[in-house]
C-alpha positions, 0 to 999 in steps of 0.5 A: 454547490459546485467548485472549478479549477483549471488543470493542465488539460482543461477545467474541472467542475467538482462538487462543495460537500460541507464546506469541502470542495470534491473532484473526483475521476479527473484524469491523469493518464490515458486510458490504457487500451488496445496498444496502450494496454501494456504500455507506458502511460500517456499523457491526458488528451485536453479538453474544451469546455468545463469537465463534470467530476462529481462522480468517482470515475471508473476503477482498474479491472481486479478480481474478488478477494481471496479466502473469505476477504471479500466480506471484510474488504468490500470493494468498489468495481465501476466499468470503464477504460478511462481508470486512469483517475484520480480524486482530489480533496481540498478547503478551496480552490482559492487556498494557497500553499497548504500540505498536500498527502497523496494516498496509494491505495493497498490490495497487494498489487491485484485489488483495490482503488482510489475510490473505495469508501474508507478513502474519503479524505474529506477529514484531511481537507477539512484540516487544512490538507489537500488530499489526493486518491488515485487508481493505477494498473493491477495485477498483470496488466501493471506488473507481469514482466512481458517481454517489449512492453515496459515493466512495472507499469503500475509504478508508472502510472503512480509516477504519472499521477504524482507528476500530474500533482506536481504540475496541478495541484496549485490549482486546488490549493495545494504546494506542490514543493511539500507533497508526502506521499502515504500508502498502506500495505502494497501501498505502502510498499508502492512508498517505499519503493518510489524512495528508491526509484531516481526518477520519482525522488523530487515529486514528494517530500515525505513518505508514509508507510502503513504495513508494507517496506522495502522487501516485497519486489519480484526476481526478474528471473520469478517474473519472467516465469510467472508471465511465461506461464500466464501466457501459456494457459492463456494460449497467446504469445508472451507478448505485449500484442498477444497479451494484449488481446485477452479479455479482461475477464479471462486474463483476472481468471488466469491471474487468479489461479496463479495467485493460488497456486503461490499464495494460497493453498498450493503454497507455491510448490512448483514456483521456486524457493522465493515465491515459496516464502511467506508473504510473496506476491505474484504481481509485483514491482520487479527489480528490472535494472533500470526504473528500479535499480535494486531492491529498496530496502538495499536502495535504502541503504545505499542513501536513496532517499536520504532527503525524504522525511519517512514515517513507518509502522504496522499493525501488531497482528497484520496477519489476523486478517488473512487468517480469521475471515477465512476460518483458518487460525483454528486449524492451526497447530505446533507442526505448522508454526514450527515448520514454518520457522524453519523455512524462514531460517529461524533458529531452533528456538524460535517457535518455542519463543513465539508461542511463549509470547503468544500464550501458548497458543500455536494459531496466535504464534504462527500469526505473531511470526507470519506478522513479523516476517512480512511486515514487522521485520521488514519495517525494522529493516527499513528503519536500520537502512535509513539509520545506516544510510546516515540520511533522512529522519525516521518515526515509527510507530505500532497500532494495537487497538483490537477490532471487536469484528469476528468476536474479537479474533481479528484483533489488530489486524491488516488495514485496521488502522485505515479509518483512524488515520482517515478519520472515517469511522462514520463509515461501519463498513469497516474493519474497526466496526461501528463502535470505533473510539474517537479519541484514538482517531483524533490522535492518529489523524492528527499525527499524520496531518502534523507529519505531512506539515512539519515532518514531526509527527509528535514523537522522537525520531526513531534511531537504532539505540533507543527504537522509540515507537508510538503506540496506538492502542486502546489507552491513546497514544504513547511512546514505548521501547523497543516492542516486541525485542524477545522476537525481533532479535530472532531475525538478527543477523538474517538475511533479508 
């Protein structure tokens, strides 16, 4: 069976999978080559006829995973220039008015797609939403700040695929006055981040933040470093003419010793002190002064997005991912998880505090302090932004449930809770495995659903005297105190 609906551009011919109507690869921007390669993205050229999208269209250049990650991330990479797309779930196109959840994809800015198999959002529309997946700019091409090309590229192709769901969703069935926006990791960041940015404050409604807050942004004065230095070993002017010119393959190799240097075993020497700090991303958004003003969570506390309902949280060990698959948490000692407390800024007594709570051992500490600083902490302070702000309603929430993957080591780790909240465990590709409980989908899935509708996503509203978290975890779903209060209150008083 097939569906059709006509957008601003021109007719659409998805595909009716049980008793869901499919469009997949519809185009939302131009494909960004040749002169448009870093430039701002344009608008759709319409079409005649009835446009097939059955099929996922194709997905933005990104390199392999680092470090072991590409077996517990397997990625979707289909060749094309028109990536610019979008996909696009609903219970028909003769619905009307139903919630509308827009997903931006996670991989910190370099990796990932809209089309990736853990993305199917079939179970949203099967509950009365319509779900939408897009891809956007990766890695250099969206966030190198290259002089006369315009920065955070990648934020603007987000911003042009919610003001196309601002224009077309109607068409599909959905309202576009109630749109929340979800993402996870640099997705989510990518959420918090559009909270902050004025031009994007009347495209959605609701905001969804999954491992990732207000806190993971570039230094105009970092990334004109980092697109100097791309330029160079690459041997063509720092210009978006010469940048421009390279070939795909050799620009993601480049991009990928950079990511190296900073994040992985280079540990950033050489780069300064913020790109030096834990959880620092080369290619990023960068606070430029004028699509985004200010760093977000500052944003936040100044009441941007005061009027946006926002639902955030993490998982209890983020960092496992980065540190199991690539066999690394055995090696880890006491000097390591102590030295890394300093450069953080904790006090004297801080990894004696986390190996206390971790049982003892430093690999488990070092984890649990490297969860906090780059994703925990952050979303407290987004909380206790919004919460200074005096503006907007705040849940949060913490999911513990424990992957069996790796003999159990990965443990609640980094995009565990994906198809929970997708209400995809069908697929055992992920890092959940095939034995996943149901249960604890049914309650997550159904808290973003009632989150997305009303705004109440089935538990008090976090504020700054009780920190009232849902818990995720292996019982279900249950309200708890405050989690993790012996560690947290480590960071009072630090300086973001």
């Amino acid at each position: 069976m097939q569906a059709e609906a006509t957008t601003a551009h021109g007719r659409v011919r998805g595909a009716v999978e049980d008793g869901i109507a499919v469009f997949r690869g519809i185009p939302y921007a131009a494909p960004p080559q040749g002169a448009d390669r870093f430039g701002a993205p344009r608008p759709v050229e319409p079409w005649t006829g009835v446009r097939e999208a059955v099929e996922y269209g194709p997905t933005a250049p990104h390199p392999p995973y680092l470090g072991g990650l590409a077996d517990a991330l397997p990625e979707r990479r289909i060749p094309g220039a028109d990536y610019l797309n979008l996909n696009v779930w609903t219970p028909g196109t003769g619905e009307r008015g139903l919630p509308v959840l827009v997903y931006i994809h996670g991989g910190a800015f370099t990796n990932g797609s809209g089309a990736e198999p853990a993305y199917d959002a079939a179970a949203f529309a099967r509950d009365g939403v319509v779900a939408v997946t897009f891809n956007y700019r990766l890695g250099a091409e969206g966030f190198a700040r290259v002089e006369g090309a315009p920065d955070n590229r990648g934020l603007l192709d987000q911003i042009a695929a919610l003001e196309w769901v601002r224009d077309n969703i109607a068409a599909f069935g959905g309202d576009p006055a109630r749109v929340t926006v979800f993402g996870e990791s640099a997705g989510a960041m990518s959420v918090v981040t559009l909270m902050a940015i004025p031009r994007a404050r009347a495209l959605f409604h609701r905001a969804i933040a999954q491992s990732g807050a207000g806190h993971t942004v570039q230094h105009p004065e970092d990334a004109d470093r980092i697109a100097a230095a791309l330029a160079e070993r690459l041997g063509v002017p720092a210009t978006p003419d010469g940048l421009a010119g390279v070939p795909v393959k050799a620009l993601l190799e480049e991009q990928v010793r950079i990511d190296i240097e900073i994040r992985g075993r280079g540990g950033g020497r050489g780069w300064g002190p913020r790109l030096r700090r834990t959880g620092a991303l080369p290619f990023a958004p960068v606070v430029d002064g004028e699509l985004l003003p200010q760093r977000p969570v500052e944003a936040l506390r100044a009441g941007e997005g005061a009027g946006i309902d926002l639902l955030i949280g993490t998982t209890s060990e983020e960092y496992r991912l980065f540190l199991v698959p690539p066999g690394i948490l055995p090696a880890i000692g006491a000097d390591r998880l102590a030295a890394e407390a300093r450069v953080l800024g904790l006090p004297e007594e801080a990894a004696a505090v986390y190996a206390e709570e971790a049982g003892g051992a430093p690999g488990d500490a070092y984890c649990a302090l490297c969860t906090d600083a780059v994703f925990r902490i952050p979303a407290y302070r987004a909380l206790e932004a919004r919460a200074a702000a005096g503006g907007g309603r705040s849940h949060a929430y913490e999911f513990t449930w424990r992957s069996p993957r790796f003999d159990g080591a990965l443990g609640a780790c980094h995009a565990l809770e994906i198809p929970f909240v997708f209400d995809n465990l069908a697929d055992g590709r992920t890092l959940a495995g095939p034995e996943a409980p149901q249960a604890l989908a049914d309650a997550m899935h159904r808290a973003w659903i009632d989150f997305a509708t009303t705004g109440d996503p089935g538990w008090p509203e976090w504020d700054p005297a009780e920190r009232v978290f849902m818990r995720f975890d292996h019982y279900g779903a249950g309200t708890v105190r405050d989690p993790g209060a012996r560690t947290r209150l480590l960071w009072e008083g630090l300086a973001d």
